[in-house]
N, C-alpha and C positions, 0 to 999 in steps of 0.2 A: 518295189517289193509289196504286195499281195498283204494286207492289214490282216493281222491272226485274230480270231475270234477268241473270246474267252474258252471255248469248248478246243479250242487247238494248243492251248495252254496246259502245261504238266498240271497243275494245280490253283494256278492264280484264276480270278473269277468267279468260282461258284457261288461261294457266300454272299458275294455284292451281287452277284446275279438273284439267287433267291430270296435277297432283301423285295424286291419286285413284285414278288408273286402274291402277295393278296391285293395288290392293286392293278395288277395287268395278267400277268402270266397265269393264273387263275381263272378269274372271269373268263377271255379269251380262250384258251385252252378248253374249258367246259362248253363253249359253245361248239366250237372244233369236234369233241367227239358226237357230240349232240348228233351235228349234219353227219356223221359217218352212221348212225344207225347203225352202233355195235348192238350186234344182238346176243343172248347166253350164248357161250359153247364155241364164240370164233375166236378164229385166228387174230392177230392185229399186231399191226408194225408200227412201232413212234421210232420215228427218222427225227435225229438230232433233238432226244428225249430231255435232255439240260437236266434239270431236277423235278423232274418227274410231275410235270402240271396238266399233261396231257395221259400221258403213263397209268397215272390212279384212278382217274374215271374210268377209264378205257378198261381196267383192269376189274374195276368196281362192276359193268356192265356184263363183260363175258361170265364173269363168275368164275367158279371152281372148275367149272368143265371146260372154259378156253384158256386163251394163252395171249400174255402181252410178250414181245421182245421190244425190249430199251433198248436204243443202237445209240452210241455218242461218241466224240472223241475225246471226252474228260472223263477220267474215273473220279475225282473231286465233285464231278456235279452226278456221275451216276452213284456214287455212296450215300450222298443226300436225298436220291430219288429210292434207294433202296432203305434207310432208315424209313423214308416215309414208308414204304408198302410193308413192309415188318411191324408197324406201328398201330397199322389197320390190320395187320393179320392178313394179306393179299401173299397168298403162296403160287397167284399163279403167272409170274411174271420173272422172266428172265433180264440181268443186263448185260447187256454188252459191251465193251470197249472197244471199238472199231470204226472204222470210214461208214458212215451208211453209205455212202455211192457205189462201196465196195459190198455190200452184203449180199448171200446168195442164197440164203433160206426161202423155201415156196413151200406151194403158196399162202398167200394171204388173204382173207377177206376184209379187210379194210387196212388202208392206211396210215396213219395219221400224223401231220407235223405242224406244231406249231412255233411261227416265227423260224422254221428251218431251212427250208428250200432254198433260199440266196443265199446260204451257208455253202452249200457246195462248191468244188473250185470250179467246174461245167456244171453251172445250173440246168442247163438243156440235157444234155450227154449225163447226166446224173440222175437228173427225174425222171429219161425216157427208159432208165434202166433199173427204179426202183419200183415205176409202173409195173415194167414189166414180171413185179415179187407177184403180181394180185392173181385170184382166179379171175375166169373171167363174169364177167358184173360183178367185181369187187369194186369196192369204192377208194376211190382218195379223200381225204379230208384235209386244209389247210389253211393256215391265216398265213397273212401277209399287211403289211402298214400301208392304207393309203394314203393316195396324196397329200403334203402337208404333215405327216406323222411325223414322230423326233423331233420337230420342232418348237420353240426357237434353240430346247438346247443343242440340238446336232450343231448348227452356224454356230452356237458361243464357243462351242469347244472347239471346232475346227480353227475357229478366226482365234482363241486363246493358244492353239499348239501354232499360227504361223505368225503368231507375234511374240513367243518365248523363245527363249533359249534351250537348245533340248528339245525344241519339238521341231514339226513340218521340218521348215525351211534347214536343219542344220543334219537331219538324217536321212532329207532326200524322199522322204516318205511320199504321195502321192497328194493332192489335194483334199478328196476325199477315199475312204475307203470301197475294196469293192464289194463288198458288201452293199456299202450305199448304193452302186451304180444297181448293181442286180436287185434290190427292194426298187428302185426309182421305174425299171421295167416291167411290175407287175402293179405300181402304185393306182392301179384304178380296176374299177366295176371290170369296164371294157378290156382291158390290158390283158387281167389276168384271166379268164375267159378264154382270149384266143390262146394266149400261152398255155392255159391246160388244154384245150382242143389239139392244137399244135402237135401236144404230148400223146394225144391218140383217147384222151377222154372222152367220152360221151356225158349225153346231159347233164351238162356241166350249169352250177347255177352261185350267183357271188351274191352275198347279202353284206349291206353296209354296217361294223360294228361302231357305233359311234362312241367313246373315251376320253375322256381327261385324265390328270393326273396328279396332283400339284408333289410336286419335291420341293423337298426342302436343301436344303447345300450339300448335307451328307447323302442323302438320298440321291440326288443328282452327281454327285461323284459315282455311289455306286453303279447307277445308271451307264456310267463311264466306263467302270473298270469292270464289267460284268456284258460286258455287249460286244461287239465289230468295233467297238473303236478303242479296243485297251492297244489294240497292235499297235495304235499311234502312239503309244504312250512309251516314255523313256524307264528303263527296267530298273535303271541306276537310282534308288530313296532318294536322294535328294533332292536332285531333278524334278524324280517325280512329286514330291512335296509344293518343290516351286510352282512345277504347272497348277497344282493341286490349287493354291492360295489365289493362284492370278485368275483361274477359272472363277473360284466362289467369287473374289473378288467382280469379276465381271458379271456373273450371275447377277448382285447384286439382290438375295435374298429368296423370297421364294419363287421357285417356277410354275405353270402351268404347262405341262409338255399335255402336246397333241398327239394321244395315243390312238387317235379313229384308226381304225382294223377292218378286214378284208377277211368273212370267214365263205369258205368256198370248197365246194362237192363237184365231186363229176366220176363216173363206171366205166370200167375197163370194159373192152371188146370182148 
């Protein structure tokens, strides 16, 4: 069974996901629109928008005269991304609740997703057809985690859900998520490069975002329950409480996760 991302959740996630965002999802995110050179007056697509960390710059750049579309599959994390542009007075931005793999609105001059694209269930067959929103010399814009990111806590929690009760081993769940496999595919400079070229991108160019991050036990739960790997997780409170305790407990205090990031451009035909 296919690990559900928090964004594939009725409502569970968002909160623990945007606990995140002034230590990741932010930074990141703003460098993301940075390379897209939104200019006044464009169009602009954020594929798998979460709570809106890509979304407000983006929106902030075009101004009054463009347009952002939010695409996500949580209305939880797009209601948190629309308080935020209500907040700022950003009226030029729509959200959506829907598949972005499925959206069919053109075109676009820029793309933008951050930490999205290994969300999709055809990573390839998904990107070769949200390319396909841009005009042409639109841009894509994108992060991705290199090599080493999630690290050490992605192993604690996985090795904490195949040593509990209620996790991995007793639901059958997969080793890791695929989520994971699909970030593991683009984990470097070179990887992701060919995979946007692949995609039919032109001057495609990947710059190294280097990151830490320390969490703390609660943080690092959220981390958990706000990412690709809440689907490991058992739905049932208790349960999920146990895992919850045996994780900190293995944690053993604070973390340092390796959040180095992979921010990366390339122009439609």
């Amino acid at each position: 069974m296919p690990a559900r991302h928090a964004a594939t959740l009725p409502d569970g996630g968002a909160e623990d996901y945007d606990r995140l965002a002034p230590a990741v999802w932010n930074p990141v995110s703003n460098a993301v629109v940075a390379a897209a050179d939104v200019l006044v007056g464009e169009r602009v697509l954020d594929v798998f928008a979460g709570t809106g960390a890509g979304t407000i710059p983006a929106a902030q750049l075009t101004g009054p005269d463009g347009h952002v579309d939010a695409v996500d599959r949580s209305s939880a994390m797009l209601d948190l991304a629309e308080a935020k542009a209500e907040a700022l007075g950003l009226g030029n931005v729509a959200f959506h609740r829907a598949d972005p793999a499925a959206w069919t609105d053109t075109p676009y001059d820029a793309v933008v997703s951050c930490y999205g694209v290994f969300l999709l269930d055809d990573m390839d067959a998904g990107m070769d057809r949200i390319v396909r929103l841009l005009r042409p010399g639109g841009r894509v814009a994108l992060s991705a985690w290199d090599d080493g990111a999630l690290e050490p806590f992605g192993e604690i929690l996985l090795e904490t859900l195949r040593t509990s009760g209620g996790g991995l081993a007793s639901t059958g769940h997969p080793a890791a998520p695929v989520f994971v496999e699909n970030c593991r595919r683009l984990a470097s400079p070179d990887r992701l490069t060919e995979w946007l070229r692949a995609r039919g991108l032109t001057d495609v160019s990947v710059e190294e975002f280097g990151l830490t991050v320390p969490l703390d036990p609660d943080l690092a739960w959220s981390l958990a329950l706000g990412s690709g790997y809440r689907g490991l997780l058992p739905d049932e409170p208790d349960a999920l409480q146990d895992i919850r305790g045996a994780f900190v407990e293995r944690l053993g205090g604070t973390l340092v996760l390796n959040a180095d990031s992979l921010i990366a451009v390339g122009s439609s035909r």
